[in-house]
PASE-592942 format. One line per field, with one value per residue (C-alpha): x, y, z. Coordinates in steps of 0.5 Angstrom, whole numbers, padded with zeros to 4 digits. Each point is the difference from the previous one (the first is absolute). Example, Ala and Ser with C-alpha at 12.3 -4.5 7.8 and 13.67 -1.06 7.14 Angstrom:
BEGIN
c1 c(0025 / 0002)
c2 c(-0009 / 0007)
c3 c(0016 / -0002)
REM end
This chain:
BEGIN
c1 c(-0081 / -0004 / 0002 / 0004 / -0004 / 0002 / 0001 / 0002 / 0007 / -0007 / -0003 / 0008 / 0000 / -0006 / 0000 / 0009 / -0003 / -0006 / 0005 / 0005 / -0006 / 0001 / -0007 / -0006 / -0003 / 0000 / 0007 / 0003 / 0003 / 0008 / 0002 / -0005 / 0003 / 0007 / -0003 / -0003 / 0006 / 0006 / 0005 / 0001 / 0008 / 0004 / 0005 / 0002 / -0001 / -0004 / -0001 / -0007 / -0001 / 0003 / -0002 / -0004 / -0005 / -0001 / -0003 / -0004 / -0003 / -0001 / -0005 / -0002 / 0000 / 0003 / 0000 / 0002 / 0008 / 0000 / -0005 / 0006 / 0006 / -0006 / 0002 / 0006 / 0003 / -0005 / -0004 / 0006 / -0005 / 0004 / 0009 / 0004 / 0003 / 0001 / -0005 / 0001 / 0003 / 0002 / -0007 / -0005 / -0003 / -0005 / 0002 / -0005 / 0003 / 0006 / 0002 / 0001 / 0006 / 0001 / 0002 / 0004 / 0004 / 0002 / 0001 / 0005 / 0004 / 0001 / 0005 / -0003 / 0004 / -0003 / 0003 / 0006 / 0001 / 0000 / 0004 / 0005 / -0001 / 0001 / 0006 / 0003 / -0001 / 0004 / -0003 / -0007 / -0004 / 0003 / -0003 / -0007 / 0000 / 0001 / -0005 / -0005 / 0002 / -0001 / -0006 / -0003 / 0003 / -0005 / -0005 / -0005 / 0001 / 0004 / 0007 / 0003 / 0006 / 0004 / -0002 / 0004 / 0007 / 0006 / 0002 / 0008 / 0004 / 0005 / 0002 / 0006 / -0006 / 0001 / -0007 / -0006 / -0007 / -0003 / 0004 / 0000 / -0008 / 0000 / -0007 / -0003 / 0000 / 0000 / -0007 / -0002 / 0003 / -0004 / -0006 / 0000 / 0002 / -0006 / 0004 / -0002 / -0006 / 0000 / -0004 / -0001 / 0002 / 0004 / -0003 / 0004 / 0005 / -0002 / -0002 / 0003 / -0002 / 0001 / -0005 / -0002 / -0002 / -0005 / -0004 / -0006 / -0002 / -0006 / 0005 / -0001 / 0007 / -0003 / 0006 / -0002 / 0003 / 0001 / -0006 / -0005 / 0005 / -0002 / -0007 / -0001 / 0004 / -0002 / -0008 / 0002 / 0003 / -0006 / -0005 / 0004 / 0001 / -0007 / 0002 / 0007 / 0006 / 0005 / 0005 / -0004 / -0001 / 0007 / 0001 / -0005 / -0001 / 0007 / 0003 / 0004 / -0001 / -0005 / 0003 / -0004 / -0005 / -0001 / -0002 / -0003 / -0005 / -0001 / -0002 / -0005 / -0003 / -0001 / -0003 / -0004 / 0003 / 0001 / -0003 / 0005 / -0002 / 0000 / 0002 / -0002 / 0004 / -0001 / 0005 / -0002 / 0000 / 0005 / 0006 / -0002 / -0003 / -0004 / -0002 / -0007 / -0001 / -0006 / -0002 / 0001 / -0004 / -0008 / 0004 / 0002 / -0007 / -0004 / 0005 / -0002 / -0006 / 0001 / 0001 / 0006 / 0001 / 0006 / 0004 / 0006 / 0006 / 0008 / 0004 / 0007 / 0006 / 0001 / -0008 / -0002 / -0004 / 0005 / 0007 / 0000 / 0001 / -0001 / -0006 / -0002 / 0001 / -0003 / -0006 / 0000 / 0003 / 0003 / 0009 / 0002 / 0007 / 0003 / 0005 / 0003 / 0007 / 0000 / 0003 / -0004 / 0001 / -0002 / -0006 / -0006 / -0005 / 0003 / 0004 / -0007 / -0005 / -0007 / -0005 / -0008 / -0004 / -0007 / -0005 / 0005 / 0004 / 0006 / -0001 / 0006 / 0005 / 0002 / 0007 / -0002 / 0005 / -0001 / 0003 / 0000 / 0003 / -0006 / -0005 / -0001 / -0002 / 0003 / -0003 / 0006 / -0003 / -0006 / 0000 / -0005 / -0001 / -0002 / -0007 / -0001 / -0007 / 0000 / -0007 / -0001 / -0002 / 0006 / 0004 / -0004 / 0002 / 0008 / -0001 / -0004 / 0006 / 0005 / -0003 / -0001 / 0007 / 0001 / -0004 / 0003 / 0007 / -0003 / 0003 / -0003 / 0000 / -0001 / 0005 / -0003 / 0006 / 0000 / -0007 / -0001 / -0005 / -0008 / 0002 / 0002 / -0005 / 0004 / 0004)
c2 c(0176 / 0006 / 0002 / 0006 / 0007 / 0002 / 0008 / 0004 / 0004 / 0006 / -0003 / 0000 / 0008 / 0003 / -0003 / 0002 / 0007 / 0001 / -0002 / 0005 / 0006 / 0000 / 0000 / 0006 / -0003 / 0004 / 0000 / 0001 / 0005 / 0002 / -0005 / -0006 / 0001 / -0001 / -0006 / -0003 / 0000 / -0001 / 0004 / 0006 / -0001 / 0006 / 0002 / 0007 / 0000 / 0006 / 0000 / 0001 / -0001 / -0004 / -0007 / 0001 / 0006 / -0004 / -0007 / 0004 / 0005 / -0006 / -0002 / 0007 / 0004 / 0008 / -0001 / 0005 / -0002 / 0003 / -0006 / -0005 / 0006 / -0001 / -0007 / 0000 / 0005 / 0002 / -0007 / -0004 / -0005 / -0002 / 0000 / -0002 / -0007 / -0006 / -0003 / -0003 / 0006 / 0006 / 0002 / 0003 / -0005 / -0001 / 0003 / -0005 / -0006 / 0002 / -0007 / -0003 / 0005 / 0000 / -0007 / 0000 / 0005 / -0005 / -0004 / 0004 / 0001 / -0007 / -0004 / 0001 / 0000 / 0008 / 0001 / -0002 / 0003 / 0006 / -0002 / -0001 / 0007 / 0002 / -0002 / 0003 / 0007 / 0001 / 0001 / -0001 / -0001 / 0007 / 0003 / -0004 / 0003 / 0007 / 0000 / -0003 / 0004 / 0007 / -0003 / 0000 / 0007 / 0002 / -0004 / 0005 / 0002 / -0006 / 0000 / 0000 / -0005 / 0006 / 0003 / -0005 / 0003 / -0004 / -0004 / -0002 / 0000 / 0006 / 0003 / -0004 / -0006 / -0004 / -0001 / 0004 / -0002 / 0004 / 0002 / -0008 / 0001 / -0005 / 0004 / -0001 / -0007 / -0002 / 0003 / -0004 / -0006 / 0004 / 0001 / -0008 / -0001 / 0003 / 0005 / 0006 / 0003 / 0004 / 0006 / 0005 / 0002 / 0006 / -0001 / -0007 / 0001 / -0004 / 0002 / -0005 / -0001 / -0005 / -0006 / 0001 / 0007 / 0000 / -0006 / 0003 / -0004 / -0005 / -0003 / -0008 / -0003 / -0008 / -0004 / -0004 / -0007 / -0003 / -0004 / 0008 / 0003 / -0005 / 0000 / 0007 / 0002 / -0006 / 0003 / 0007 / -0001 / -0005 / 0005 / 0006 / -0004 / -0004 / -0007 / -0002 / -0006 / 0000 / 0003 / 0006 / 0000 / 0001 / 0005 / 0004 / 0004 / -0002 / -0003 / -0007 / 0001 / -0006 / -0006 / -0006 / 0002 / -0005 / -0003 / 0004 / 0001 / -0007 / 0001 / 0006 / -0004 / -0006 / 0005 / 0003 / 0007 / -0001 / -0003 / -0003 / 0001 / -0001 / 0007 / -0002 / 0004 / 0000 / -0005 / -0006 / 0000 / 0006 / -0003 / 0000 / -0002 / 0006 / 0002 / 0005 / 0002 / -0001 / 0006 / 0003 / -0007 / 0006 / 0005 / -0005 / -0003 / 0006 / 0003 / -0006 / 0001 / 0007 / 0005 / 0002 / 0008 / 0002 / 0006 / 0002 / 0004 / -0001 / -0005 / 0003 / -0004 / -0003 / 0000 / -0007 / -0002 / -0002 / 0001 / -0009 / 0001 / -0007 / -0001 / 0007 / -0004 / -0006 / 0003 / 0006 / -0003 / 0007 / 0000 / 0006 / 0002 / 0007 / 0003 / 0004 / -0003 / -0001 / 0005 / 0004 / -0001 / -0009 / 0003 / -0004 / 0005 / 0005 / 0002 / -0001 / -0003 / 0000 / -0006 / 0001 / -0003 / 0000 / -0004 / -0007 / 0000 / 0004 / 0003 / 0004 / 0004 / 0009 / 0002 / 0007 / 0005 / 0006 / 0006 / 0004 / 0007 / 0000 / -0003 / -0005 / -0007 / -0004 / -0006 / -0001 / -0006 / -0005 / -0007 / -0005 / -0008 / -0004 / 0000 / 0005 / 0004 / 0005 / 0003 / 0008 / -0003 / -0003 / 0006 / 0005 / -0004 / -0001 / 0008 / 0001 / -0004 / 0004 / 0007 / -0003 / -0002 / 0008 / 0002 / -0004 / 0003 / 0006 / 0002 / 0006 / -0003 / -0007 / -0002 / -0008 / 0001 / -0008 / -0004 / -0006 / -0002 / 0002 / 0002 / 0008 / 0003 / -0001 / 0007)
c3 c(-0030 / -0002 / -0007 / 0001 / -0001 / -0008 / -0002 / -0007 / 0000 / -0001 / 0007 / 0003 / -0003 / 0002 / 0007 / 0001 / -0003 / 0005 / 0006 / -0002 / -0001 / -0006 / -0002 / 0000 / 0006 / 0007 / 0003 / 0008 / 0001 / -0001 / 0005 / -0001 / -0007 / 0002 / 0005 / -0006 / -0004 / 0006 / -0002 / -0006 / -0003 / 0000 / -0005 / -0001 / -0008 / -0001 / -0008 / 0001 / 0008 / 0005 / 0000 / 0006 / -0001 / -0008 / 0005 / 0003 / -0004 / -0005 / 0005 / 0003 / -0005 / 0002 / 0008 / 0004 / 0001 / 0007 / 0002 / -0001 / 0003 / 0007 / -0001 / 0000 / 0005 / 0005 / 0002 / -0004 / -0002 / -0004 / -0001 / -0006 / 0000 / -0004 / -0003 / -0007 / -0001 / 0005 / 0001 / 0005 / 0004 / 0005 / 0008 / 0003 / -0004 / 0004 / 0003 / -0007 / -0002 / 0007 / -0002 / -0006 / 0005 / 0004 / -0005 / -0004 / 0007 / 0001 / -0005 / -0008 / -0006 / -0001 / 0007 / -0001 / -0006 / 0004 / 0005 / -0005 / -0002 / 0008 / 0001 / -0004 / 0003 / 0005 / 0007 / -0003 / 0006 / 0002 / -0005 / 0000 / 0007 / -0002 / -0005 / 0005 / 0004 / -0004 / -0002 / 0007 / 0001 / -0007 / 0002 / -0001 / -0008 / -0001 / -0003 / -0008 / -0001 / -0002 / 0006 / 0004 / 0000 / -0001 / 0009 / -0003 / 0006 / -0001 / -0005 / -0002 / -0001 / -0007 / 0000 / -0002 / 0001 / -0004 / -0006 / 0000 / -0001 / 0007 / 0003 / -0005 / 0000 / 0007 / -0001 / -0003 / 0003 / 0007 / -0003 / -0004 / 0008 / 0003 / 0004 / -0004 / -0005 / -0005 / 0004 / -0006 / -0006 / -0003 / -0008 / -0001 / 0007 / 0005 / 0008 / 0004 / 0007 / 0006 / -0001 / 0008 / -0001 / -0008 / 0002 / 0004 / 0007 / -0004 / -0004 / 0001 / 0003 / 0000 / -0002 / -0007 / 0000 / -0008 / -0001 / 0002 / -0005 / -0005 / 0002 / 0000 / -0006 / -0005 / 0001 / 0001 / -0007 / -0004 / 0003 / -0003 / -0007 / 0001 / -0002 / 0000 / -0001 / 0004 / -0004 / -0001 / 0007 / 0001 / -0005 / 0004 / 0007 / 0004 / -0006 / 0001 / 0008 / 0000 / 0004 / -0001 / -0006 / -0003 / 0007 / 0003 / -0007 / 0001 / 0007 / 0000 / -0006 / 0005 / 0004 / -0005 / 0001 / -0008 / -0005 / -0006 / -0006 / -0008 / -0004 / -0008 / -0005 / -0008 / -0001 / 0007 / 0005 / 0004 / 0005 / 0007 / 0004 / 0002 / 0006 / 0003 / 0005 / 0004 / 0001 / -0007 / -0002 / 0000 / -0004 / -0006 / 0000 / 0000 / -0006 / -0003 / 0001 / -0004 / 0005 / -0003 / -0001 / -0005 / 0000 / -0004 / 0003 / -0001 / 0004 / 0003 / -0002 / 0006 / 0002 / 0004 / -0005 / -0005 / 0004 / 0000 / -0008 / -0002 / 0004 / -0004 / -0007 / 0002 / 0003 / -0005 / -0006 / 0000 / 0000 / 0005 / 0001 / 0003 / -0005 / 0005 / -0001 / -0008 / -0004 / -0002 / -0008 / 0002 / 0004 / -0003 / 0004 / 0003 / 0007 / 0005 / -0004 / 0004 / -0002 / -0001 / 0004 / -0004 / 0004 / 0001 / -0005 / -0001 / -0008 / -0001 / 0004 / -0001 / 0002 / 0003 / 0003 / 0004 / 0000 / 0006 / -0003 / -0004 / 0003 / -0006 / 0000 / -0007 / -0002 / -0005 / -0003 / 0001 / -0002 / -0001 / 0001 / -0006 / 0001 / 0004 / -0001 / -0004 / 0002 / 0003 / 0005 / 0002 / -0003 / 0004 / 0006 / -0001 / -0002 / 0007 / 0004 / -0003 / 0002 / 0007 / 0000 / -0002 / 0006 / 0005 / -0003 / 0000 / -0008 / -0003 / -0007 / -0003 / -0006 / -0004 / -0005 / -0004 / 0001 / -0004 / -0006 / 0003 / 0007 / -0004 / 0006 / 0006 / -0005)
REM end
């Protein structure tokens, strides 16, 4: 048996972050971006910005927004579901949710839950046909939850749908289902329509059996990371939605779809096994080789690169935590805090927040790894990352409060 191919957590980095357009080599265009990645998470937080515009302005820079609004809602290349979080996916990949749609609507412990909460709602299947009854009647805007008024049967009914915020969590239960999509968007309000009216007539409508969605998945998410374990794979893409991973694995390496592979860390040999892909294999020999085009950019909370935070750190060496939930006075960073990417290493973090009525962009503090360089050059790159952030905000001003010892030029 041949000696299996041995990669540095540096050669790991570079090819994760060349995959993920992180890097200063030419890109595809927003939705070739957004293919290569698989999914952008949403999340409504706007400290700074919404989780998805921060993704893809870390690889893009300031792009015209209108271009994902087209995206969107006109050719509805993509629509919001669930990924490894709620997130826009792909329209052509439509068979793989398809899937869990299906699946979600047969006997799973999640679906259970739910019909628990269903029956507990007086008539329930009466107020799911109102709504999507409404829904059909408001198909050409799509319709808000608040907008579906309240179906009780009369007036001395002892139930209230809405006052017991029902529609709202039926949605949910209905778009989970794949009966309705989010068609829309009041700011953080969703737009929803019936699912057989958004999707355009091209939408694939295969029915994918478990060994295609595993197959398809599993490379979908090694690609997206560059090399992978199987935990990570399942942390990744279609979170926990992988059916006979380790098998499959096992066979798509038999096949030579993958290679397996070995990942070198300071302290040995990492946990594995790990797995290429067979395409990726040209891309990480040429980087090997030297081709290899550093940038520096900030990473949003929630960014693919480093969402799976054990294989953060034990790729990076960098421990990441999102501080949301603390109390502010327990916070060690700050409330949404931004990683530095600077070439492939992640040397620190700010905790910026934007100020909308002012049009000011503050970076309230900036912290450095140990080690990190110190260099005006890598100072002038941070600094060129964070007016860039600014413009894509469109802030009229650019506050750098605290900075650490020798990065005082990002002030």
């Amino acid at each position: 048996m041949a000696a299996l191919r041995t990669l540095s957590t540096q050669d790991a980095r570079r090819l994760a972050i060349t995959r993920q357009h992180l890097t200063r080599k030419p890109k595809p265009d927003l939705l070739g971006v957004i293919r290569d990645l698989g999914c952008v998470q949403l999340d409504p937080i706007r400290a700074v910005e919404r989780t998805h515009w921060l993704v893809l302005w870390s690889r893009l820079g300031p792009f015209n927004r209108n271009k994902l609004h087209r995206l969107r809602w006109r050719e509805r290349a993509l629509f919001e579901y669930w990924a490894h979080a709620a997130s826009l996916v792909l329209t052509e990949e439509y068979p793989l949710y398809a899937w869990r749609m299906a699946h979600y609507q047969q006997d799973t412990r999640e679906r259970q839950r739910y019909l628990n909460w269903l029956e507990s709602i007086p008539e329930w299947q009466k107020l799911e046909s109102h709504i999507l009854e409404r829904l059909h009647e408001g198909r050409e805007n799509g319709v808000l939850s608040r907008e579906i008024e309240d179906h009780s049967d009369g007036a001395n009914s002892d139930h209230v749908w809405w006052s017991g915020r029902y529609v709202p969590r039926l949605m949910d239960y209905l778009w989970t289902s794949g009966k309705v999509m989010v068609v829309g968007r009041d700011g953080l309000q969703r737009r929803w329509g019936l699912a057989s009216d958004f999707f355009p007539e091209w939408t694939p409508q295969e029915q994918w059996s478990d060994e295609q969605v595993t197959r398809y998945s599993a490379q979908r998410a090694i690609r997206a990371l560059g090399v992978a374990t199987a935990k990570q794979i399942k942390q990744h893409y279609t979170r926990n939605r992988y059916p006979g991973l380790e098998q499959q694995l096992t066979q798509m390496t038999a096949d030579g779809i993958l290679e397996e592979i070995t990942v070198q860390g300071k302290d040995g040999e990492l946990p594995g096994p790990w797995y290429l892909h067979r395409e990726d294999a040209p891309v990480l020999e040429a980087i090997q080789a030297g081709d290899w085009q550093p940038r520096t950019t900030l990473l949003s909370p929630f960014d693919n690169l480093i969402c799976d935070r054990d294989r953060t750190e034990a790729l990076f060496d960098f421990f990441y935590r999102i501080e949301i939930y603390v109390p502010k006075a327990k916070r060690e960073f700050g409330y949404y805090v931004l990683p530095i990417l600077a070439g492939d290493e992640l040397i620190g973090r700010v905790d910026p927040t934007m100020d909308r009525a002012n049009g000011t962009l503050t970076f309230h503090n900036v912290y450095a790894e140990p080690g990190a360089s110190k260099s005006k050059v890598t100072v002038g790159r941070i600094r060129r990352a964070m007016e860039s952030l600014g413009k894509f905000l469109e802030a009229e001003k650019i506050v750098v409060e605290n900075v650490p010892a020798g990065w005082e030029g990002l002030k």
